[in-house]
Each structure stands twice: as structure tokens, then as C-alpha cells.
GULO-954947 format. One record per atom (N, C-alpha, C, O): x, y, z. Coordinates in steps of 0.05 Angstrom, whole numbers, plus 5000, padded with zeros to 4 digits. Atoms other than C-alpha are relative to their C-alpha. Layout:
BEGIN
XYZ ...
This chain:
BEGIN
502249845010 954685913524 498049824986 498749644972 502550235008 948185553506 498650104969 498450354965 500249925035 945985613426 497749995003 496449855019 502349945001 940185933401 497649714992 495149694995 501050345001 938785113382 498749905018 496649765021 501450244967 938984943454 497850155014 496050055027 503249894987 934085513476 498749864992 498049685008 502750045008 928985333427 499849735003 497749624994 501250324999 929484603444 499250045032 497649865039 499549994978 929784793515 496850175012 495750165034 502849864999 922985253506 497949854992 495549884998 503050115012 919184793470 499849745023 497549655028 500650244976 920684183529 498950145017 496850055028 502349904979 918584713577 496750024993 494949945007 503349985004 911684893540 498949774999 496449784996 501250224996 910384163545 500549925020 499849685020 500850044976 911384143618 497950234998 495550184998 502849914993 907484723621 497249954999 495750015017 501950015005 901984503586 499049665019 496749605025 500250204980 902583853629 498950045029 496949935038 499749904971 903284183702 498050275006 496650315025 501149764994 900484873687 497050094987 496450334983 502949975013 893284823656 498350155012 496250195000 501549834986 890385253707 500350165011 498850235029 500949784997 893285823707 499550214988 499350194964 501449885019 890986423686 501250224996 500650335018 498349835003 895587013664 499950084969 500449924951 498649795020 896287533608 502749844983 504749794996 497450045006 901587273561 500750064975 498950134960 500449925027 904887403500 502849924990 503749765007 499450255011 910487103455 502450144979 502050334964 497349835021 917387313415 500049724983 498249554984 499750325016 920086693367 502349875019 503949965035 498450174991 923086033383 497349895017 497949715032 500850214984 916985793415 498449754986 497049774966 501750235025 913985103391 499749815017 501249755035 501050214983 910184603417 501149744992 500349724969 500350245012 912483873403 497649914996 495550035003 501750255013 908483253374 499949975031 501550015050 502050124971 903283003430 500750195029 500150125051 500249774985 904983623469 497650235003 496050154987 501349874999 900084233487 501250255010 503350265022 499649794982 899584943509 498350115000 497250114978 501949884997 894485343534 499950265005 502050375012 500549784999 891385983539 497650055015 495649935008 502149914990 886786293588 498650265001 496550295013 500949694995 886087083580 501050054978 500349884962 499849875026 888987453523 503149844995 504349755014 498249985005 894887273486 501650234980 500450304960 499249845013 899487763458 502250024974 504150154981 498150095024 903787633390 501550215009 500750415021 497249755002 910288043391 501849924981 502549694981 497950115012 915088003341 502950105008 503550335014 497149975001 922287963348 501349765013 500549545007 497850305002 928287463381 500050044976 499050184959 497350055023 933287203341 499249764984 501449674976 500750185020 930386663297 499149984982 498750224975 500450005035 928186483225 497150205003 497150434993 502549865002 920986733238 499250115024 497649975036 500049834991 920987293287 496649945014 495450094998 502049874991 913687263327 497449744994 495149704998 501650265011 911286623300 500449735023 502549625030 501250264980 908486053349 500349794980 499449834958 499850165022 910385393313 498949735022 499549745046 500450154989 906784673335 500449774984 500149804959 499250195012 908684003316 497249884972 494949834978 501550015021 905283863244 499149694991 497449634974 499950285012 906183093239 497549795007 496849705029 501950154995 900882683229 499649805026 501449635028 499950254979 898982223291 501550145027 501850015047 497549934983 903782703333 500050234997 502050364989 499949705013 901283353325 499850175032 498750085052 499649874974 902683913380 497450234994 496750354974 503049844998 896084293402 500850265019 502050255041 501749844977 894084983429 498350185003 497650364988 503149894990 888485213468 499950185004 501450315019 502149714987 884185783471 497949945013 495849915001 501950084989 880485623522 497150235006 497050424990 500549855000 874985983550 500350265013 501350255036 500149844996 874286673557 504050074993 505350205010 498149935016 880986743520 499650164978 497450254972 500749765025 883087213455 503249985004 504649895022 497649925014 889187403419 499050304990 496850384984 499349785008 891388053402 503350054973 505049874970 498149985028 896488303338 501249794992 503649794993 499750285019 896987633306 499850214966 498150384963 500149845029 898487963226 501749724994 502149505004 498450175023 902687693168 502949875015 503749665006 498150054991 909087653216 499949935021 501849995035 500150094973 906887363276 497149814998 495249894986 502150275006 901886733276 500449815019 501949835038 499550324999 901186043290 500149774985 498049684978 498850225031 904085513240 499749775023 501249745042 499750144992 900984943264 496750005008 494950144999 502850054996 894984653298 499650125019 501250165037 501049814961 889685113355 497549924998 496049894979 502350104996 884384913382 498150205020 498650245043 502449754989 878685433403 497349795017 495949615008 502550084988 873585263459 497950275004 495950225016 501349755003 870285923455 497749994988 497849954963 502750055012 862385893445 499150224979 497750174960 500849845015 861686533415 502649914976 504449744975 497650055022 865486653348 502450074996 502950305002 496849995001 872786583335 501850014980 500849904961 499049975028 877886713283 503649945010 504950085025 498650054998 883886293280 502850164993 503350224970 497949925014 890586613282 502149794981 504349694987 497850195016 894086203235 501749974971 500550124956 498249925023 898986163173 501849805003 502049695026 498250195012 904485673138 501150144981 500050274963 496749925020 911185843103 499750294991 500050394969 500049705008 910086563112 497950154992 497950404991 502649815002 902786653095 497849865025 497349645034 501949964978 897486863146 497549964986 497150114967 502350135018 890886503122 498049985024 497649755033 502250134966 885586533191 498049854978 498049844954 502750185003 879586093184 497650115030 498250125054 501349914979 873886343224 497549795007 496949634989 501750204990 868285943264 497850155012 498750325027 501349924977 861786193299 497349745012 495149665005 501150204981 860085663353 500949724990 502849694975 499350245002 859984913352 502249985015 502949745017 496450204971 866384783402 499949845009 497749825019 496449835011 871384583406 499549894972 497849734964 499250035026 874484623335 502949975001 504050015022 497150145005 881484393313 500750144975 499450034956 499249925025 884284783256 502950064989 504750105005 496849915005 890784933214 499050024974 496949964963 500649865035 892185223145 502949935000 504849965015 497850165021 896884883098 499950204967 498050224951 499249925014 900185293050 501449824971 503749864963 499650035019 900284882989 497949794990 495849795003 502150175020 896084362944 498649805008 499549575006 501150194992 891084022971 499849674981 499449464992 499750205012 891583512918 502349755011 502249515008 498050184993 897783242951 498649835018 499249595017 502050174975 892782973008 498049834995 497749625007 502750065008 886382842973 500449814984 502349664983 499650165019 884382502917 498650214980 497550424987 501049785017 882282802847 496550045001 494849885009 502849955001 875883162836 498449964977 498850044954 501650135027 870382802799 497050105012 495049965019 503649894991 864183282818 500950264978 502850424977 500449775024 862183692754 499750185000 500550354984 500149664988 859784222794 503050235004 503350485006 497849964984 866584312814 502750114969 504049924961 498449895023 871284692752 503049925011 504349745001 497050034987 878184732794 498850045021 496450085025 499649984983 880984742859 502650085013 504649945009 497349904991 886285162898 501649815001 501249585009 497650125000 892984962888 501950105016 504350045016 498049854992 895585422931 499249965038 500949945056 501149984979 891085402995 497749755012 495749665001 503050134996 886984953040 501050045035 503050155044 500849984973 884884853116 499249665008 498149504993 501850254992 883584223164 498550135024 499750265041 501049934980 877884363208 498549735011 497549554997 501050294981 875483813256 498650115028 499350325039 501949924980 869783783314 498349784990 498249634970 501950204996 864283393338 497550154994 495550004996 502449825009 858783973316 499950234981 501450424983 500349855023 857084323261 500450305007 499150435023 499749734992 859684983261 499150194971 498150094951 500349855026 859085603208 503150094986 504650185004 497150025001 866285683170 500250344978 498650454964 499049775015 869986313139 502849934994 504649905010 497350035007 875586203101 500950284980 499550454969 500149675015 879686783068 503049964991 504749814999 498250035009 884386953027 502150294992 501250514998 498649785011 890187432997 501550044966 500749894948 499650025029 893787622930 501949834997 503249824976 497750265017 898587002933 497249735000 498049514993 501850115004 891686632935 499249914979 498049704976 501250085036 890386702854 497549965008 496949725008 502850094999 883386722870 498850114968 496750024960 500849865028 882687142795 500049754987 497949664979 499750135013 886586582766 497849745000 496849664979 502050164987 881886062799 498350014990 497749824975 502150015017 875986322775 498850194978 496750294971 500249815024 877286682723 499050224999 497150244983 500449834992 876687292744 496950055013 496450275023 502449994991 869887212766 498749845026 497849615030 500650024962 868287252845 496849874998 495549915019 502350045001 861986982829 500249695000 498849565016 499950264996 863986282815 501449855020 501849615016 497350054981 869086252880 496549845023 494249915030 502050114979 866185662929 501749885021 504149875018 498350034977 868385422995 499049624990 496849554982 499950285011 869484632976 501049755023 503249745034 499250234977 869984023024 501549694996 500349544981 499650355014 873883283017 498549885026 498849925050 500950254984 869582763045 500749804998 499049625000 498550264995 874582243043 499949814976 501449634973 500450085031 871582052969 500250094980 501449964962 500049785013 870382642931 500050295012 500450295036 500449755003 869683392929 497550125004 496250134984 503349955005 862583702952 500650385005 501950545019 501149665002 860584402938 498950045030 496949905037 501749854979 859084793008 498850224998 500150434997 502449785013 853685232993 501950255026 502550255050 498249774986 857585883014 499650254986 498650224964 499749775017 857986642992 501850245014 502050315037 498749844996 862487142985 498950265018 496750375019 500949884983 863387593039 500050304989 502150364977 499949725014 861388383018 502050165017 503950275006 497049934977 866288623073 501349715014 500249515024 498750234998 871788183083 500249945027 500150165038 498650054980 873687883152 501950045003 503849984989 497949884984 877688203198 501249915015 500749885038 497650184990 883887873206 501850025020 503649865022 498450014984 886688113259 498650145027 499750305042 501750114977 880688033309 499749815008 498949644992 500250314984 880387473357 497049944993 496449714989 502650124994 872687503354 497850084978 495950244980 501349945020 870287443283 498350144994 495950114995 502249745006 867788043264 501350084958 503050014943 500649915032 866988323191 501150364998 500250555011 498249685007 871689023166 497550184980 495250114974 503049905008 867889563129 502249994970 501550144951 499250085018 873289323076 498649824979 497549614987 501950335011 869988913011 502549894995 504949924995 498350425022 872188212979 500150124982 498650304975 499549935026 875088292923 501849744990 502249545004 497550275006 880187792882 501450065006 503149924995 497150014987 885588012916 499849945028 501149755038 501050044964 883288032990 497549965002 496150104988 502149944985 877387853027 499849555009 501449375012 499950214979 873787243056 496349894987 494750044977 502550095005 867386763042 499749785018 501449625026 499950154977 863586413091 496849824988 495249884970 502150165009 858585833090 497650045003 497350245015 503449834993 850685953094 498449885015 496049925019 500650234976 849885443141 502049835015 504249755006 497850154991 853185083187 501649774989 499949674974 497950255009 858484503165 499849815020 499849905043 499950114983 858183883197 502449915001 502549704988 497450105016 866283783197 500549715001 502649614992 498850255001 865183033216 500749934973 502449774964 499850175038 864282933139 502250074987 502649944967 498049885013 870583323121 502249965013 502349865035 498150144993 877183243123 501550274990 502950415005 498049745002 880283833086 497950164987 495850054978 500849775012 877684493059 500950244991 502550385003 497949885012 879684923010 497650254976 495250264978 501549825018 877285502950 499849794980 501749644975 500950055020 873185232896 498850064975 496450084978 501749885030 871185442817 497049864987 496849664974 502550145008 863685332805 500349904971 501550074958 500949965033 862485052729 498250234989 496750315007 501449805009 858985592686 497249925009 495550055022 503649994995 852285232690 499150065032 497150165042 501250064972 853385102765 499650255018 498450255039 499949734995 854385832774 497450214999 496350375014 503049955006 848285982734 497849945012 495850085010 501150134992 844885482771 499050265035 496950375040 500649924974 846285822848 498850314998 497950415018 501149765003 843886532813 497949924999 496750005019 502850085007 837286222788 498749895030 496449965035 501150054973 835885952859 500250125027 499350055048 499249814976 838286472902 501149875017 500249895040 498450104986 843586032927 500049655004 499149524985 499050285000 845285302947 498749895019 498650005041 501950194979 840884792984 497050165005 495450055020 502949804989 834485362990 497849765000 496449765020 501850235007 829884682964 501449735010 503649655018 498950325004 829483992964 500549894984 501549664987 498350025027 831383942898 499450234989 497250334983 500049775013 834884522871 500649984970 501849764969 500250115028 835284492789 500750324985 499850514997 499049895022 838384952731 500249844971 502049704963 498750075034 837584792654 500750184981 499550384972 499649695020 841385132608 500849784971 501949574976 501049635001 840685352550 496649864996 495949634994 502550034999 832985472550 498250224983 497050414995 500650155019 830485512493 502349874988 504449974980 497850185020 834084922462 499949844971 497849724965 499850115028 835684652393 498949714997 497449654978 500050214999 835683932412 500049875033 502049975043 499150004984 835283622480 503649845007 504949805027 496650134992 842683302468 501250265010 503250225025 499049754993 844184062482 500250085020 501750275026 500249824976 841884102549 501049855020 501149605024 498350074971 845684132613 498149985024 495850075022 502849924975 841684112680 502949935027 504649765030 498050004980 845784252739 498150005027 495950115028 502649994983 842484102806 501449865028 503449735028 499450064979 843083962877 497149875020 495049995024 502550214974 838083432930 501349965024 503049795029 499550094976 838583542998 500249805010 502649745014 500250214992 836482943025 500749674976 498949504975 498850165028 839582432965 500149684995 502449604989 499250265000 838781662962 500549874971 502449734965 499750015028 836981592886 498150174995 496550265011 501849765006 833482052840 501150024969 503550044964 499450005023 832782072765 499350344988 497850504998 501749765017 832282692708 497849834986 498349634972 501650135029 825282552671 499450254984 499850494990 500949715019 822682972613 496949794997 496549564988 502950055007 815282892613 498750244972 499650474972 501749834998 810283192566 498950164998 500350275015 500949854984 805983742574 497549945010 496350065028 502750284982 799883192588 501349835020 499749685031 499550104977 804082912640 501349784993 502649665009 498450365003 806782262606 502850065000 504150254990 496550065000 813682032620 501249974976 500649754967 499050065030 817582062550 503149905007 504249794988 497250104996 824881872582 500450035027 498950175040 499850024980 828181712642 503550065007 504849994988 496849974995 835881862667 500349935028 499150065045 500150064981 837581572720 503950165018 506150095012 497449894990 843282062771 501849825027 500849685044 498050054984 849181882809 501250125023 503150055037 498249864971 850782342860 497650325007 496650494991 501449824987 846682832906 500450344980 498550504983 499349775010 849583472861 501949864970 502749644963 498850145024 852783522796 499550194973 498150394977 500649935028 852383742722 499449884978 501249864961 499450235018 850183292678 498350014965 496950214965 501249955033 847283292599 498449784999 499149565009 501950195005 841382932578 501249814980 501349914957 499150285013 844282242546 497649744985 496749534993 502050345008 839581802498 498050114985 497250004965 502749935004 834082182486 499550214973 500250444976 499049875025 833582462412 497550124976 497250144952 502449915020 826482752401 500850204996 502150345012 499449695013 827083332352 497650175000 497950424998 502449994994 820583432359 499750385014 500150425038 500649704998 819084292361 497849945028 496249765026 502149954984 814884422427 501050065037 503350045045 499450034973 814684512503 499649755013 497749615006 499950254980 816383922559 501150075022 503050215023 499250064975 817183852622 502149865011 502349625006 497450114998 823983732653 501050035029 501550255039 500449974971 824883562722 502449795007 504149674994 497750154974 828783232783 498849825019 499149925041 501250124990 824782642813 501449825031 503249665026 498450144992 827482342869 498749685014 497249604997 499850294993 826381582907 497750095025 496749875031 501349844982 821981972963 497950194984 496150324994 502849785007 817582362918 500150214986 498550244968 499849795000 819782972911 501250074979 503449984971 499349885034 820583302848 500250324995 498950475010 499549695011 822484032814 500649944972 502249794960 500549955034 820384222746 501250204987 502150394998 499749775010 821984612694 498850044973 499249874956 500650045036 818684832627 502250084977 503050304973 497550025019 823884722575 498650044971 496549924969 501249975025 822084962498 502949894981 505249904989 498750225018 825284552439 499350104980 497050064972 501049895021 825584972384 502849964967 505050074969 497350085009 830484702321 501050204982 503250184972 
């Protein structure tokens, strides 16, 4: 009698002949447990697939693909493919790769939670959801904008073109704890292999609908327990490496209300507080599209330069350093950058 061992080793060598021999054909299929792709293996999909749960194994309904770096097992949704009842007990733990032009919503989940990531356009994409701390991967976060970062959840998405991203979440997510109870500071956050950058994103008012192949939106809202936030522009994922939920800082929060969001300018700018006591007081939170160098000055209200600060990074939070007129009146407090381009603000200095 052959052990439920030797099937599942015996299923997963077949889906890597299949995916070898059988890439072209095209059939209805659908899926109990025990099946798994190995490392540098594939499997494909051409029409619908159908999740089922049941068999006799640890996770009942769940598609598993090899997770190991350098050796990772892939599969395709090619086109004119789709999945059907993918939920919390039936998934794919592991990496899939969507060629589908219109938009797509990954079935996928790790160690028992179902986390999709959704896409519209840019193909192909490469994705998986890792159920625990992106910190173990990354490196720490030294962007001010940036308060925390899930400890519980992140995503790798990879592609050669900028797509638009939806990531989402549930109540083992702690999205309350995150940002303190306030859905307002929750941001979709990127590693570029150095740091941490804010992806100008917003919460979605009806969450994504998780258990549609073709990213569509429920007439369910977001809330901190469930729902889903997507980017406001496309992502280019060459720059990224992992992605995960992120807690704005207060100012930087304040900041994306005062501008009606993230990137709208070419230099976007927040100072708080306004009216201020002293400028040692004031914060200026701010974001430059296009970024090579670019100082804060405070001019003025005749136009003369009275100080200069010179910034470090395209986005950020940073406090005016040095500058210690006490001096009662209005000045001018801006974002200059190396190209020209400047955004003002009238700041009052009242002690």
C-alpha cells in the first residue's frame, strides 16, 4: 500500500512533468490537497481553476509551491484563465504568476492566512504573501515619514512594468494596533533594497473582493478589521523588493490631508504647527517627485534668504535645525529644489 507521503511526492513529480510536457493544454481543472509544485518546477493554468477542499492532508484544498529562494516552484495563470472558491481554506502558499492584461487578484495565503494581493495590468507579475515580519528580510526603517511597520504581514511582487497594487488585510492583521486605531494613517510601504518608501496609496471605501479572480471591489467597507488599500498610481515593482502595511507619522498624515494626497505636486510640503512659538518648533513633512537635492529655506516676506537646510532624502519629516530667530512676524517657508522648483508656505512666528 503506497503512503499518503508517497502520493504527495508522487503528485508533485507529476505536476512538474506536467508543467514540462503539458503547457498547452487547455482544460477546466480543479484541486483537493497534497498538490505542490517543487523548486524550479511549474504548473499552469489555461481556463478556470477550481479550489476544492478536502483529501487527507494537513491543509485540505491548499496548492503549495516550493518557497526557497533561488528554487522557487511557479504557477501560471495564463491567459484567459481565472480561479474560482479560493477562501481562507483553500489557496496557494507559495509563488503565481498572472499573465492576464486585465486585472487580477492573487489567490494566495501562508500558515493558514489568506492575504490576496491584487494587480490591474502591467504583466506578467510574480507574487506571494509571507505571513510574518518583514523585518526578518529587510533592513530597519530610517524614513520619518514612516512610524511602524507590519509585523505580521507583507508581499513580494516582481515584474518588468509598473502595475497598480491592492493589498488587504484581516483581524489577525492588527491594522488598529498599527496605527493606532486610525485608518487614516495606514500606508502601503515598499523596500527598495535600502530603505522604506511611502507608496502614495488610499484606503479602499469598499474593500476588495477576495474571492474574485478579476479584481473587483464588494459593496463591503474597510474598516480595521477587514478591507483593502490600493496604490494611486501605478508601482514600478523593479524598485521593490518587498511590500507590506505602513503607519504614517502624525505630521506625515497631516501632511497627505493638506495636499489631497501623495505625489499630486512637484514638491508636496506640510508645516506643522502653524502658528509657531519658535521656529525650533517646526516640523515640515514633505515629499519631491523628481529628487536629486533640494534644501528647506525660510525667506522673508521681501524675499531675502534668512537660512538654508539642506535635505537628505526625496520624502521625510524633518525639524528646522540652527535657525533661532525669535523674532514675532510672518516668513516664508518653502522646499527649493536643485532644478528650480519650489513650494511655499506662509508660516507666522508668534512667541
Amino acid at each position: 500500500m503506497t503512503s499518503n507521503k508517497g502520493h504527495r511526492i508522487i503528485m508533485a513529480l507529476l505536476i512538474c512533468l506536467v508543467s514540462i510536457w503539458g503547457s498547452n493544454v487547455n482544460a477546466q481543472s480543479s484541486s483537493l490537497s497534497g498538490v505542490s509544485v517543487l523548486g524550479s518546477c511549474s504548473m499552469s493554468f489555461f481556463d478556470n481553476h477550481h479550489f476544492d477542499y478536502g483529501g487527507t492532508f494537513t491543509s485540505p484544498g491548499v496548492i503549495t509551491s516550493s518557497r526557497t529562494a533561488g528554487n522557487t516552484g511557479l504557477i501560471y495563470f495564463n491567459t484567459g484563465s481565472s480561479w474560482t472558491n479560493a477562501d481562507e481554506l483553500q489557496y496557494i502558499d507559495g509563488y503565481v504568476v498572472s499573465s492576464l492584461t486585465s486585472g487580477f487578484t492573487f489567490p494566495i495565503g501562508h500558515n493558514g492566512n489568506y492575504k490576496p494581493l491584487a494587480i490591474a495590468g502591467g504583466t506578467p507579475v510574480t507574487a506571494a504573501y509571507w505571513n510574518g515580519d518583514v523585518a526578518s528580510v529587510s533592513g530597519a526603517n530610517t524614513n520619518t515619514a514612516i512610524a511602524a511597520i507590519s509585523n505580521v504581514d507583507y508581499w513580494e511582487a516582481s515584474g518588468s512594468n509598473a502595475t497598480t497594487l491592492t493589498l488587504t488585510w484581516d483581524m489577525n492583521s492588527n491594522i488598529g494596533g498599527l496605527t493606532g486605531s486610525n485608518i487614516a494613517n495606514l500606508t502601503i510601504v515598499g523596500w527598495n533594497g535600502t530603505n522604506w518608501d511611502v507608496i502614495p496609496s488610499s484606503v479602499d471605501a469598499n474593500r476588495l473582493d477576495i474571492y474574485s479572480y478579476n479584481r473587483v471591489f464588494s459593496t463591503t467597507a474597510s474598516t480595521l478589521v477587514t478591507g483593502s488599500i490600493t496604490a494611486t498610481s501605478a508601482v514600478d515593482l523593479n524598485n521593490y523588493q518587498y511590500f507590506s502595511f505602513g503607519s504614517l507619522t502624525l505630521p506625515f498624515t497631516q501632511f497627505i490631508s493638506a495636499n489631497n494626497g501623495l505625489g499630486i505636486d512637484a514638491v508636496d510640503m506640510f508645516v506643522y504647527p502653524n502658528p509657531a512659538t519658535s521656529f525650533e518648533d517646526i516640523t515640515i513633512a514633505y515629499h519631491i517627485k523628481e529628487y536629486e537635492s533640494a534644501d528647506i529655506v525660510i525667506f522673508d516676506m521681501q524675499g531675502q534668504v534668512l537660512y538654508t537646510q539642506a535635505l537628505s532624502a526625496s520624502m521625510g519629516v524633518d525639524k528646522i535645525d540652527g535657525y533661532q530667530n525669535v523674532k514675532n512676524g510672518n516668513y516664508l517657508v518653502g522646499i527649493v529644489t536643485n532644478k528650480g522648483t519650489k513650494k511655499m508656505m506662509k508660516v507666522v512666528v508668534v512667541e
